[in-house]
N, C-alpha and C positions, 0 to 999 in steps of 0.2 A: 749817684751820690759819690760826691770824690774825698778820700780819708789822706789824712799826713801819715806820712811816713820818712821813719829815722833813719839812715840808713849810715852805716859805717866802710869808706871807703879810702881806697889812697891819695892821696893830696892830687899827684901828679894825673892820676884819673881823672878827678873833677873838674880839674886846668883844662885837659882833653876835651872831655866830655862835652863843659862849658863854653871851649870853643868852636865845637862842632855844631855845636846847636846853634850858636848865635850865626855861626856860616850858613847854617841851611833854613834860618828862619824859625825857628822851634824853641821850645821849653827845653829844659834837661828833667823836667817831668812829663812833659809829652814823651820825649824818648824814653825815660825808662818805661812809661806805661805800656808804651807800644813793642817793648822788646818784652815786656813780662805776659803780657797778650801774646804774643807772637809764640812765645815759648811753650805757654801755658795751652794752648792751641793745639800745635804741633802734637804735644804729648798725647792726647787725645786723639788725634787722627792713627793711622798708622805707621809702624816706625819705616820707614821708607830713608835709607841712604839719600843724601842729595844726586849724587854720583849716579844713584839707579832712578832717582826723581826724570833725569835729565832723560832716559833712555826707555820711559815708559812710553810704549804706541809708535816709536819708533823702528819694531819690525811688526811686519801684517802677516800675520799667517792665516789659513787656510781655516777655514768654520769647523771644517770636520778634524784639525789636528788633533790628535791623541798625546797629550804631554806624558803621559803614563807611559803609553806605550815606544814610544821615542826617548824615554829617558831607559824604561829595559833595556830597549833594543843598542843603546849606549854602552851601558857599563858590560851586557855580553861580548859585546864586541871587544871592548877596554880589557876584559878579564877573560878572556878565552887564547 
Protein backbone atom coordinates (compact mmCIF):
# COMPACT_ATOMS: atom_id res chain seq x y z
CA UNK A 1 0.00 0.00 0.00
CA UNK A 2 1.79 3.16 -1.01
CA UNK A 3 0.95 6.57 1.27
CA UNK A 4 1.66 10.47 -0.03
CA UNK A 5 3.94 12.12 1.60
CA UNK A 6 4.91 15.90 2.20
CA UNK A 7 7.97 16.57 2.26
CA UNK A 8 9.97 19.93 2.83
CA UNK A 9 12.93 20.34 0.95
CA UNK A 10 15.44 22.90 -0.99
CA UNK A 11 14.45 24.02 -4.32
CA UNK A 12 17.86 23.36 -5.70
CA UNK A 13 17.58 19.56 -4.22
CA UNK A 14 14.56 18.94 -6.05
CA UNK A 15 16.16 20.36 -9.45
CA UNK A 16 18.95 17.70 -8.57
CA UNK A 17 17.09 15.07 -7.41
CA UNK A 18 14.56 15.59 -10.43
CA UNK A 19 17.12 15.44 -12.72
CA UNK A 20 18.78 12.42 -11.69
CA UNK A 21 15.97 10.50 -11.77
CA UNK A 22 14.70 11.38 -14.99
CA UNK A 23 18.79 10.43 -16.07
CA UNK A 24 18.52 7.12 -14.61
CA UNK A 25 14.96 6.15 -15.58
CA UNK A 26 13.06 6.45 -12.01
CA UNK A 27 10.60 8.37 -10.09
CA UNK A 28 11.93 10.95 -7.50
CA UNK A 29 9.48 8.63 -5.32
CA UNK A 30 11.06 5.56 -6.36
CA UNK A 31 14.44 7.12 -5.04
CA UNK A 32 13.27 8.42 -2.01
CA UNK A 33 11.54 5.17 -1.17
CA UNK A 34 14.56 3.23 -1.88
CA UNK A 35 16.99 5.44 0.13
CA UNK A 36 14.37 5.39 3.10
CA UNK A 37 14.40 1.40 2.78
CA UNK A 38 17.86 1.43 2.27
CA UNK A 39 18.32 3.43 5.46
CA UNK A 40 15.85 2.12 7.47
CA UNK A 41 17.44 -1.46 6.83
CA UNK A 42 20.72 -0.77 7.58
CA UNK A 43 19.71 0.46 11.13
CA UNK A 44 18.62 -2.85 11.86
CA UNK A 45 21.29 -4.82 10.68
CA UNK A 46 24.47 -4.20 12.46
CA UNK A 47 26.28 -1.05 12.79
CA UNK A 48 29.22 -1.95 10.63
CA UNK A 49 31.50 0.99 9.09
CA UNK A 50 31.40 0.76 5.21
CA UNK A 51 35.33 1.11 5.41
CA UNK A 52 35.15 -2.28 7.71
CA UNK A 53 32.06 -3.62 5.37
CA UNK A 54 34.87 -3.59 2.59
CA UNK A 55 37.51 -5.62 4.84
CA UNK A 56 35.16 -8.32 6.20
CA UNK A 57 36.58 -12.09 5.18
CA UNK A 58 39.29 -10.45 3.88
CA UNK A 59 41.95 -12.04 6.23
CA UNK A 60 41.53 -16.05 7.02
CA UNK A 61 42.80 -17.08 9.84
CA UNK A 62 43.40 -20.22 11.59
CA UNK A 63 39.97 -22.29 13.23
CA UNK A 64 41.77 -22.61 16.38
CA UNK A 65 42.75 -18.78 16.54
CA UNK A 66 42.29 -17.40 20.15
CA UNK A 67 41.26 -13.54 19.54
CA UNK A 68 41.39 -13.37 23.39
CA UNK A 69 44.39 -14.80 23.77
CA UNK A 70 46.29 -12.78 20.90
CA UNK A 71 44.87 -9.69 21.87
CA UNK A 72 46.70 -10.33 25.80
CA UNK A 73 49.32 -11.50 24.46
CA UNK A 74 49.34 -7.81 22.49
CA UNK A 75 48.86 -5.17 24.91
CA UNK A 76 51.71 -7.38 27.28
CA UNK A 77 54.00 -6.97 25.01
CA UNK A 78 52.87 -3.01 24.17
CA UNK A 79 52.96 -2.51 28.12
CA UNK A 80 55.85 -4.37 29.51
Amino acid sequence: MTTKLTLTVEKEVIERAKSYAKDTGRSLSELIEQYLDKITQERTEQKVSPRLKKLIGAVKLPKDFDEHKELRSYYEKKHL
